[in-house]
Chimera marker file (.cmm) of the C-alpha trace (Angstrom):
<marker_set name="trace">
<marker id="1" x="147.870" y="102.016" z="90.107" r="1" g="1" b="0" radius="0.5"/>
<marker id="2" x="150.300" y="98.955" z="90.645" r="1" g="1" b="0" radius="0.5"/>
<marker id="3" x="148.740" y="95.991" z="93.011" r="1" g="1" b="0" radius="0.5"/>
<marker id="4" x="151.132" y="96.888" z="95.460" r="1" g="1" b="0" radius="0.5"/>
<marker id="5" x="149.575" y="99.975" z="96.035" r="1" g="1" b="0" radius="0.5"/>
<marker id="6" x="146.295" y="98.590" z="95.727" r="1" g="1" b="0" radius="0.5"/>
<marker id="7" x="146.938" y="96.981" z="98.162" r="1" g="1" b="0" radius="0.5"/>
<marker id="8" x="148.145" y="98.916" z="100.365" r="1" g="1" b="0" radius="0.5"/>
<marker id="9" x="145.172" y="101.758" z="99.810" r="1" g="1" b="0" radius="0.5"/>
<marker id="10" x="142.621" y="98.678" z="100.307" r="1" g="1" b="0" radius="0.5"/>
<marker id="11" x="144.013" y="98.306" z="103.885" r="1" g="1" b="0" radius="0.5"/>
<marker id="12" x="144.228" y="101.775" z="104.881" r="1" g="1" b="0" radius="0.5"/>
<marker id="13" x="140.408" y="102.311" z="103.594" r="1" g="1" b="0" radius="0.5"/>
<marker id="14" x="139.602" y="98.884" z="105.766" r="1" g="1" b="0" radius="0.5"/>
<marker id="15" x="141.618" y="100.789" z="108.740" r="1" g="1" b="0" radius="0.5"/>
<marker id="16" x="139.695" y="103.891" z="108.849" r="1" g="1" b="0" radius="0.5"/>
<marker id="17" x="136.478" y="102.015" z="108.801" r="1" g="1" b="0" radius="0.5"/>
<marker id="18" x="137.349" y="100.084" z="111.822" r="1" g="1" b="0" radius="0.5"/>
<marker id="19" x="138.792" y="103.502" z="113.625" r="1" g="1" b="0" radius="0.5"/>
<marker id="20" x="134.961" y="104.567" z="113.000" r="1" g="1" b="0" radius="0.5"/>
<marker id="21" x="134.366" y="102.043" z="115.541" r="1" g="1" b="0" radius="0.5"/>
<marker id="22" x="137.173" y="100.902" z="117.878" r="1" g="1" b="0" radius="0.5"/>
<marker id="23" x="137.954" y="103.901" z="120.515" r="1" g="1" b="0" radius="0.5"/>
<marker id="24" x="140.017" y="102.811" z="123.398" r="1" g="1" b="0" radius="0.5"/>
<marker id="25" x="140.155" y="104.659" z="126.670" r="1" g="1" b="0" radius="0.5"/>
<marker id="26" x="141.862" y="104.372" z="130.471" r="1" g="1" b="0" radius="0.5"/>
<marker id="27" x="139.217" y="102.048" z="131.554" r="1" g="1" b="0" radius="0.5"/>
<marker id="28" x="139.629" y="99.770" z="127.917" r="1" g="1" b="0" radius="0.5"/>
<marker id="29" x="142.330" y="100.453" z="125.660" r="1" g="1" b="0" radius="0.5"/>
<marker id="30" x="142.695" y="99.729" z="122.010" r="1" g="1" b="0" radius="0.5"/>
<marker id="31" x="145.127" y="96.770" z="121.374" r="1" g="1" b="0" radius="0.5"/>
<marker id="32" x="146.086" y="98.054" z="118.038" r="1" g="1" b="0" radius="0.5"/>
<marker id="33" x="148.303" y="95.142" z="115.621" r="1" g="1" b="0" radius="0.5"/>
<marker id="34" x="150.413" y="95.891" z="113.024" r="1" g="1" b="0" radius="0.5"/>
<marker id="35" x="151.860" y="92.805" z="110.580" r="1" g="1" b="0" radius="0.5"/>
<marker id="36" x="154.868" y="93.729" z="108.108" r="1" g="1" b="0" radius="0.5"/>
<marker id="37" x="156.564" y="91.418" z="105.926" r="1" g="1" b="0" radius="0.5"/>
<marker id="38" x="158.655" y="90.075" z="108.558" r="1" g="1" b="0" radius="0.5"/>
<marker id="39" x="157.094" y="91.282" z="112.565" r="1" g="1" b="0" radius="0.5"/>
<marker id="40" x="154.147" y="91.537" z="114.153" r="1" g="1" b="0" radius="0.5"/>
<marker id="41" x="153.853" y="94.996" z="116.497" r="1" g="1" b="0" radius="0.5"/>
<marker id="42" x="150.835" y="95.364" z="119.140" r="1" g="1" b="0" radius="0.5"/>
<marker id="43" x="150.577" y="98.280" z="121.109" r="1" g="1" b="0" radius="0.5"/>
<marker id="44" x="147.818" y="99.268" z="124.064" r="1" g="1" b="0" radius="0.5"/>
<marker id="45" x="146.409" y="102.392" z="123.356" r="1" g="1" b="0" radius="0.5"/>
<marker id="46" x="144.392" y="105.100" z="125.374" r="1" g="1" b="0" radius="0.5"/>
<marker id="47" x="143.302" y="107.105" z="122.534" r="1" g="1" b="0" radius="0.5"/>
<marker id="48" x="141.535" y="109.698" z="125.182" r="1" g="1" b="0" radius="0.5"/>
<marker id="49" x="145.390" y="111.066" z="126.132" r="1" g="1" b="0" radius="0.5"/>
<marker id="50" x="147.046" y="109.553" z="122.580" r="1" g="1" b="0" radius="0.5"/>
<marker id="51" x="149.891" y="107.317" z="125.239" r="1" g="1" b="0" radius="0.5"/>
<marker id="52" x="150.708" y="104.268" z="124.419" r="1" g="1" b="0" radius="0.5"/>
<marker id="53" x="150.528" y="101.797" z="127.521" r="1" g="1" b="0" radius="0.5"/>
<marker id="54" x="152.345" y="98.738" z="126.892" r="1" g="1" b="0" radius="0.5"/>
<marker id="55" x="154.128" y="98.053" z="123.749" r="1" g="1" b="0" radius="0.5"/>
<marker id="56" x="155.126" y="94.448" z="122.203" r="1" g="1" b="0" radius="0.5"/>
<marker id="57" x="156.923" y="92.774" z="118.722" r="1" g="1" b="0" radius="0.5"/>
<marker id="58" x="158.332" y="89.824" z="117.651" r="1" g="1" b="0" radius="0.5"/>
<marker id="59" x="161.726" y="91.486" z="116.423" r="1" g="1" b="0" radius="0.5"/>
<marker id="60" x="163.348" y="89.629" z="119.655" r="1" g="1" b="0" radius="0.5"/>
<marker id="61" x="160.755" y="86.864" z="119.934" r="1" g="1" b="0" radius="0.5"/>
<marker id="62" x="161.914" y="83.350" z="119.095" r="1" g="1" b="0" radius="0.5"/>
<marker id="63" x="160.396" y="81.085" z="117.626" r="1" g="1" b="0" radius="0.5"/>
<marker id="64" x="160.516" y="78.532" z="114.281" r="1" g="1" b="0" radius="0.5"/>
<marker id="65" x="157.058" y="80.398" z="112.663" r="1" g="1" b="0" radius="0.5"/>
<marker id="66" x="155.542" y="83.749" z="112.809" r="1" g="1" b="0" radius="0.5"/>
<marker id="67" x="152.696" y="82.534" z="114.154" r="1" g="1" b="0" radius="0.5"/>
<marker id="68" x="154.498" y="80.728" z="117.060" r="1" g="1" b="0" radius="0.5"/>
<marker id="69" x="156.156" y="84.237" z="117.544" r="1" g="1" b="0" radius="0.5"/>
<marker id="70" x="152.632" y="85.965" z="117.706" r="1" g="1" b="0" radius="0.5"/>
<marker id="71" x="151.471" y="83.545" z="120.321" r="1" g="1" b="0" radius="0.5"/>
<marker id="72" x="155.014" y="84.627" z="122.599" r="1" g="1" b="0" radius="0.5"/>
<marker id="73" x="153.993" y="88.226" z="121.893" r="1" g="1" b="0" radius="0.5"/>
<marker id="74" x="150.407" y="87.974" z="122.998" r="1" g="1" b="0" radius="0.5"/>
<marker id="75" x="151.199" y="86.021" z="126.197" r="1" g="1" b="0" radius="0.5"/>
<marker id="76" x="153.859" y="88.767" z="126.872" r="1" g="1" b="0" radius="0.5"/>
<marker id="77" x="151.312" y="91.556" z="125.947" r="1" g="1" b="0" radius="0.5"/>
<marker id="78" x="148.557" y="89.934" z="128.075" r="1" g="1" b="0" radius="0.5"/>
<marker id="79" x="151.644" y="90.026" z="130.843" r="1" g="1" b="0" radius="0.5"/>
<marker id="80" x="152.536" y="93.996" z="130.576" r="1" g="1" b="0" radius="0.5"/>
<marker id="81" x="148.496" y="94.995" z="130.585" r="1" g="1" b="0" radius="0.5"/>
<marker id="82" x="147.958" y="92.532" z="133.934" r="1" g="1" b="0" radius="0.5"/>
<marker id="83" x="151.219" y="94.552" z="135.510" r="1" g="1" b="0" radius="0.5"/>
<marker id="84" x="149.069" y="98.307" z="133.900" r="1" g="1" b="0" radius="0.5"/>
<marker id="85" x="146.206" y="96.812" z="135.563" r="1" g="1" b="0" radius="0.5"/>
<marker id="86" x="144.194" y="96.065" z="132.222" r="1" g="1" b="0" radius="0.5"/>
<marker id="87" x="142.078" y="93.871" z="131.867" r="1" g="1" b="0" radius="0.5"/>
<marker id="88" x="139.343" y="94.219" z="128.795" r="1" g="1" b="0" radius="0.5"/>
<marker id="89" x="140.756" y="96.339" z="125.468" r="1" g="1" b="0" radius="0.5"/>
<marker id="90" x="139.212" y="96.536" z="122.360" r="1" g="1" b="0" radius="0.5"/>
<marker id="91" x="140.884" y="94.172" z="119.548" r="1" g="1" b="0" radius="0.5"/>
<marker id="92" x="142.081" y="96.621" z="116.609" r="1" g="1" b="0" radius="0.5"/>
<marker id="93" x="143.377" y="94.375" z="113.598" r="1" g="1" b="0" radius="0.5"/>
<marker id="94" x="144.270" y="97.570" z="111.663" r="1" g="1" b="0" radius="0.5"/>
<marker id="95" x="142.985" y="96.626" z="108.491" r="1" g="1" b="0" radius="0.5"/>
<marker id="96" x="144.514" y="93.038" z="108.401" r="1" g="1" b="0" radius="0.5"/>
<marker id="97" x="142.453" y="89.568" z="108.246" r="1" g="1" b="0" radius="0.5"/>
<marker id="98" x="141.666" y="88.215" z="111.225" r="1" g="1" b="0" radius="0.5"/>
<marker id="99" x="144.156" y="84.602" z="110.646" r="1" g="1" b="0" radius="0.5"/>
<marker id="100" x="147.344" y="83.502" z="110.737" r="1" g="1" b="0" radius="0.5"/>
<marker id="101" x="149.673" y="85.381" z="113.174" r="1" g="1" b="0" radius="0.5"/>
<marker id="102" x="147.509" y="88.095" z="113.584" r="1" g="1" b="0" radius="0.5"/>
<marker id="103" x="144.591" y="85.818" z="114.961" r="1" g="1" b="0" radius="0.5"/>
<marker id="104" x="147.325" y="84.203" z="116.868" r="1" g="1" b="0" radius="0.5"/>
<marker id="105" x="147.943" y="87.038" z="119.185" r="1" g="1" b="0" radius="0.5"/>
<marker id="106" x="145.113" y="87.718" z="119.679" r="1" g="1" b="0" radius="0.5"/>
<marker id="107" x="143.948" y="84.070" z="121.438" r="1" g="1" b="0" radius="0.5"/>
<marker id="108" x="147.119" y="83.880" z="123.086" r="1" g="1" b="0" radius="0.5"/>
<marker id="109" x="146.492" y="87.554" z="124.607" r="1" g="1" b="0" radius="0.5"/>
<marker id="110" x="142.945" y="85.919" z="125.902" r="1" g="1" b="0" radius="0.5"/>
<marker id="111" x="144.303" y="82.899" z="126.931" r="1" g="1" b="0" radius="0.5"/>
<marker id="112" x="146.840" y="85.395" z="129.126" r="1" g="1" b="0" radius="0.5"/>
<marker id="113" x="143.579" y="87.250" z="130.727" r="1" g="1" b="0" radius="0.5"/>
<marker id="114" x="143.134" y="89.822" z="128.446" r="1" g="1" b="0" radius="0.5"/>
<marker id="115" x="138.985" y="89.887" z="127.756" r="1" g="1" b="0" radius="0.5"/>
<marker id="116" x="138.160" y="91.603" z="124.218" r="1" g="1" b="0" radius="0.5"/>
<link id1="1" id2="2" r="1" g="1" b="0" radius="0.2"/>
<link id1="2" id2="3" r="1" g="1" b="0" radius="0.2"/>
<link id1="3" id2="4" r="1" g="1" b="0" radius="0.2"/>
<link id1="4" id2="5" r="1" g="1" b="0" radius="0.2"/>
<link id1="5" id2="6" r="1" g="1" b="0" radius="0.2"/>
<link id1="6" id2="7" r="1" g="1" b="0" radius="0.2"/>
<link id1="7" id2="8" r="1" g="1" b="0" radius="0.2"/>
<link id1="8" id2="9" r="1" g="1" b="0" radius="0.2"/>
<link id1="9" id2="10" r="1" g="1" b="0" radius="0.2"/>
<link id1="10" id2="11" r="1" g="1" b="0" radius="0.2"/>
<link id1="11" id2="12" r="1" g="1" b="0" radius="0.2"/>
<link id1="12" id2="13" r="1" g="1" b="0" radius="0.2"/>
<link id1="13" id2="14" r="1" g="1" b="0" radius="0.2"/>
<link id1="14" id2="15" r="1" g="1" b="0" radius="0.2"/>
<link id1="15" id2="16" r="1" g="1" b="0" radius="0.2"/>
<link id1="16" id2="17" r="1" g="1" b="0" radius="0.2"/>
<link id1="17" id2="18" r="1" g="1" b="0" radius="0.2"/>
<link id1="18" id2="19" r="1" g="1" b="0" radius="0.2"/>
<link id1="19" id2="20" r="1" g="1" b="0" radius="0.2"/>
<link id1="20" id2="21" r="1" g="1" b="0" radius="0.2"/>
<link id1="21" id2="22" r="1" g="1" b="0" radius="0.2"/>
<link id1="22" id2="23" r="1" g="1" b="0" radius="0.2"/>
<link id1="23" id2="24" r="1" g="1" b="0" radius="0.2"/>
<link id1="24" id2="25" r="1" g="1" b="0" radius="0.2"/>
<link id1="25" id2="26" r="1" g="1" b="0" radius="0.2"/>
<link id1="26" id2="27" r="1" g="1" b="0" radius="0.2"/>
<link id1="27" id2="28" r="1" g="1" b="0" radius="0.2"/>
<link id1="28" id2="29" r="1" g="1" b="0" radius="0.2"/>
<link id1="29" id2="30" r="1" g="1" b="0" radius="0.2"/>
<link id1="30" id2="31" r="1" g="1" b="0" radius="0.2"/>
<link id1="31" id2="32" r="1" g="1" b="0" radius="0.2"/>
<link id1="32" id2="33" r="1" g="1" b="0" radius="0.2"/>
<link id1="33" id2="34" r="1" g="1" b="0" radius="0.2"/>
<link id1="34" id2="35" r="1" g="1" b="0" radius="0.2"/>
<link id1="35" id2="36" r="1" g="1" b="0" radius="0.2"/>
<link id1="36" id2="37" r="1" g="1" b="0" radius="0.2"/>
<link id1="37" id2="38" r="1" g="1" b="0" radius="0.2"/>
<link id1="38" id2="39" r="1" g="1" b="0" radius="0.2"/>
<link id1="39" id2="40" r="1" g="1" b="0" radius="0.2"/>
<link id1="40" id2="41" r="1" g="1" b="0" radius="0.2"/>
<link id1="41" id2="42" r="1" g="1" b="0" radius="0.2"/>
<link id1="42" id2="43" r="1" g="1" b="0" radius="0.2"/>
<link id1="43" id2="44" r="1" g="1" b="0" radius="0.2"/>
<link id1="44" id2="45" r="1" g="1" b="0" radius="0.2"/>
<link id1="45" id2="46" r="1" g="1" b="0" radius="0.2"/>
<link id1="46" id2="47" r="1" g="1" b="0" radius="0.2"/>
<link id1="47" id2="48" r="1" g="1" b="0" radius="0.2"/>
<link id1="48" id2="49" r="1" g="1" b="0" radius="0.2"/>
<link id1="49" id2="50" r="1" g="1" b="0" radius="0.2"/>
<link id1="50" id2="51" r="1" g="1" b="0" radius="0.2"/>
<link id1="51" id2="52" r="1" g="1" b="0" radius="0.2"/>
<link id1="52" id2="53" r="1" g="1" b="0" radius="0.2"/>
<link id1="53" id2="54" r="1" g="1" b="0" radius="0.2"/>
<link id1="54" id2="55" r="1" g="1" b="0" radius="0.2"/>
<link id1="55" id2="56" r="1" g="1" b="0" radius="0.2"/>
<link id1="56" id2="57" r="1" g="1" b="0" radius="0.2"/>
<link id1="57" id2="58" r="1" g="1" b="0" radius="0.2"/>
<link id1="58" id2="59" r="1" g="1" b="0" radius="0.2"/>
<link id1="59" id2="60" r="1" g="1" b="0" radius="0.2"/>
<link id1="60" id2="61" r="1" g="1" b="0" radius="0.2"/>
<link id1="61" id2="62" r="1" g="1" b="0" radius="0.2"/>
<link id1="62" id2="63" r="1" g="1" b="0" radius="0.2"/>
<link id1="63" id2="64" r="1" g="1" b="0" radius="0.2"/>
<link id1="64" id2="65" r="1" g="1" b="0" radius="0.2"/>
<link id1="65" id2="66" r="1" g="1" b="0" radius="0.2"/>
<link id1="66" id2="67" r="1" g="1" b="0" radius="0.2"/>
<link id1="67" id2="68" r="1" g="1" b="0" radius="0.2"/>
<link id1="68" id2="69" r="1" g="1" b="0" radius="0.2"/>
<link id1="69" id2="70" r="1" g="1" b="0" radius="0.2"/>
<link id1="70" id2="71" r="1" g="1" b="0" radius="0.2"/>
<link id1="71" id2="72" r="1" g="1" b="0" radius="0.2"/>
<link id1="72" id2="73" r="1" g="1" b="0" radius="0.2"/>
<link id1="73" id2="74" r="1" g="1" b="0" radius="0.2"/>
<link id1="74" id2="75" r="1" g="1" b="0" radius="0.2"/>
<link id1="75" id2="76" r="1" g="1" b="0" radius="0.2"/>
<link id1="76" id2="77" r="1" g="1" b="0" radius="0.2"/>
<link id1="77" id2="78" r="1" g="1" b="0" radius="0.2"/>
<link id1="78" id2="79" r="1" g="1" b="0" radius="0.2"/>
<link id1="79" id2="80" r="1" g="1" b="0" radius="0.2"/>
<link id1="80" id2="81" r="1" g="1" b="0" radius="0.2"/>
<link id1="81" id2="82" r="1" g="1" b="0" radius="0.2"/>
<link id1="82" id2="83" r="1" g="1" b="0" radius="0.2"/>
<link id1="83" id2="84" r="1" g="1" b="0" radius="0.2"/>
<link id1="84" id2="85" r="1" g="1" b="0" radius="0.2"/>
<link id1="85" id2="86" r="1" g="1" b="0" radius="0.2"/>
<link id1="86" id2="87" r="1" g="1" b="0" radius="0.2"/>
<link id1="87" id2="88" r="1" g="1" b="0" radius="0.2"/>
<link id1="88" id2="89" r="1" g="1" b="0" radius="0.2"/>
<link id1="89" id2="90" r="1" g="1" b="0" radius="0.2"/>
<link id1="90" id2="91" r="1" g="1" b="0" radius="0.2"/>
<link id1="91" id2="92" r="1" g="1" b="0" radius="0.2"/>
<link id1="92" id2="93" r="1" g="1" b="0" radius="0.2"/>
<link id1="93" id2="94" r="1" g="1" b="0" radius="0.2"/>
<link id1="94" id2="95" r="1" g="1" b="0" radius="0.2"/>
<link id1="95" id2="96" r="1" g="1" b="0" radius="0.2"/>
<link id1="96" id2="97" r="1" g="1" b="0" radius="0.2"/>
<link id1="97" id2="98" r="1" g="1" b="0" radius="0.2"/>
<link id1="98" id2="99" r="1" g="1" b="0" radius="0.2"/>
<link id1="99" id2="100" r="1" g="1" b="0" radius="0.2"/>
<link id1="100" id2="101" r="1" g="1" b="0" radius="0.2"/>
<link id1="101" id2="102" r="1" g="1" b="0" radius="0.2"/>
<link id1="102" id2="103" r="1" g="1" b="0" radius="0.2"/>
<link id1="103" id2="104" r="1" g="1" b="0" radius="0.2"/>
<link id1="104" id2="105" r="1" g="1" b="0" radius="0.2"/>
<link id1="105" id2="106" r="1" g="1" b="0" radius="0.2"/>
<link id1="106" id2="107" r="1" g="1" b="0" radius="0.2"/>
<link id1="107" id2="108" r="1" g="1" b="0" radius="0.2"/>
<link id1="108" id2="109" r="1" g="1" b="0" radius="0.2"/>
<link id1="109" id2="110" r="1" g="1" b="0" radius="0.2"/>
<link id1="110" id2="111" r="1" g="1" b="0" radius="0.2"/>
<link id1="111" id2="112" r="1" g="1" b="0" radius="0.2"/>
<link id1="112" id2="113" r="1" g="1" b="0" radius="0.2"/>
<link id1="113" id2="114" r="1" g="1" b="0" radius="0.2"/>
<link id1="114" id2="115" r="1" g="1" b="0" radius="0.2"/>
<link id1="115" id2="116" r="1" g="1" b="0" radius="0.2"/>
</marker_set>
């Protein structure tokens, strides 16, 4: 198996552990994070119905670093689940570290008034 694949098997295998775990509903929805190469995705999830509340990225976000750009995404996520009258989700990093951008959105999504 290359490393790249490693890799990428490792983080899947980390994933499904923490879907053992995380379950979001109406009342507290999963605020599921995705980190590619170059963006950061979040999404608020109700896993009871499978619909995707609120959706952010930082394809249009500006900023100099990509951890600036996750803090602009998790002030405007914090925004879109105060206007779907959210206010606690559970914090899914799908698999990634908790640092760098990832980490990023997630204090600037509490800072906003999201409690997780």
């Amino acid at each position: 198996m290359e490393k790249t694949q490693a890799k990428v098997v490792k983080r899947a295998s980390r994933h499904n552990r923490i879907r053992a775990r995380v379950i979001g509903s109406a009342l507290k929805p999963r605020l599921a994070v995705f980190r590619s190469n170059k963006f950061l995705y979040a999404q608020l999830i109700n896993d009871d119905t499978e619909k995707t509340i609120a959706s952010v990225d930082t394809r249009s976000v500006k900023g100099d670093s990509p951890i600036e750009r996750a803090k602009v995404a998790g002030t405007e996520m914090a925004k879109k689940a105060k206007a779907a009258k959210i206010e606690k989700v559970v914090f899914d990093r799908g698999g990634f570290k908790y640092q760098g951008a990832v980490a990023a959105l997630a204090d600037a999504a509490r800072e906003g008034g999201l409690n997780f």
